[in-house]
N, C-alpha and C positions, 0 to 999 in steps of 0.2 A: 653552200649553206646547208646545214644540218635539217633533216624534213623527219616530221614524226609517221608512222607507217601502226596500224592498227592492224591486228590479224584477232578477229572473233569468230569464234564458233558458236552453229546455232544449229537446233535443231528444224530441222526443214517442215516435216509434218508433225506438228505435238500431237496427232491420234497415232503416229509410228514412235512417241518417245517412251524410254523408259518408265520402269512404274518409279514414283516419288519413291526420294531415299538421300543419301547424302549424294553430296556434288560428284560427278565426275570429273578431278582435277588429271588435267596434261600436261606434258612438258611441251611448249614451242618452242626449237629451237631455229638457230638463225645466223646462215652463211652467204656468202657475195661469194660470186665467181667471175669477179671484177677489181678492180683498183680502189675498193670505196672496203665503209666500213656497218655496222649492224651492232648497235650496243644496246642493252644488254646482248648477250650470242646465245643463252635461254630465257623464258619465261613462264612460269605455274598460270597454265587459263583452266578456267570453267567455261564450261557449255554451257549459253546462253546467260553469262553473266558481262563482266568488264571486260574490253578486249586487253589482250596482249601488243605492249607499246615497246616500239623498237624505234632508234632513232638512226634512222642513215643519212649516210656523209659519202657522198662522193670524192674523190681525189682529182679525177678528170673528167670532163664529158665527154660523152656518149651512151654506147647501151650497159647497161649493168644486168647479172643477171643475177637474182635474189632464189634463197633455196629456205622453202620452210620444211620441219621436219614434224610431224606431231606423233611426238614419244609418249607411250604409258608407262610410266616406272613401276605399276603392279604388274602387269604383265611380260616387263621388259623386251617390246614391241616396238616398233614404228607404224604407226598404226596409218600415215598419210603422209605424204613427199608433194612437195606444189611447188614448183616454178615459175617465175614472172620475171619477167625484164622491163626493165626501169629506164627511160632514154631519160640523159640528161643535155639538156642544149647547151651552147658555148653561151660562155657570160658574154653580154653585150658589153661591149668595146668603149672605155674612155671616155667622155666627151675631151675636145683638146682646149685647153683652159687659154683664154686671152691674156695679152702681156702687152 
């Protein structure tokens, strides 16, 4: 079953944020290093706006391991790599129907 996955950026301390100006927009992008899938495979987020919505779909269960990348296309950077892994349980089994 397809499951939506939110990835937002925030600023931790707003007395450590930038001074006011336009958005900080980046690229997330977004890889499996598993059997399943990550769609959209990028996303344009702002910091401390709407998250970045990714929709994954496993193929099989078990552990999936998810790769965000967060790209600046001004600087053409990778400016953060984050990994997590995503268990997916077996679907529960059937009931066996009466006849």
């Amino acid at each position: 079953m397809p499951t939506t996955i939110e990835f937002r950026l925030t600023t931790v301390d707003p007395a450590e944020a930038p001074p006011p100006g336009p958005p900080e927009n980046v690229l997330v992008i977004a890889t499996t290093r598993s059997a399943a899938t990550l769609e959209p495979s990028a996303v344009d987020c702002v910091t401390d706006a709407e998250p970045a919505r990714f929709v994954f779909t496993a193929r099989d269960p078990g552990e999936h391991r998810l790769r965000f990348t967060v790209y600046d296309p001004d600087y053409g950077r990778a400016l953060q790599v984050l990994e997590t892994t995503l268990p997916v349980p077996d679907p529960a089994p059937e009931p066996l129907g009466r006849s």
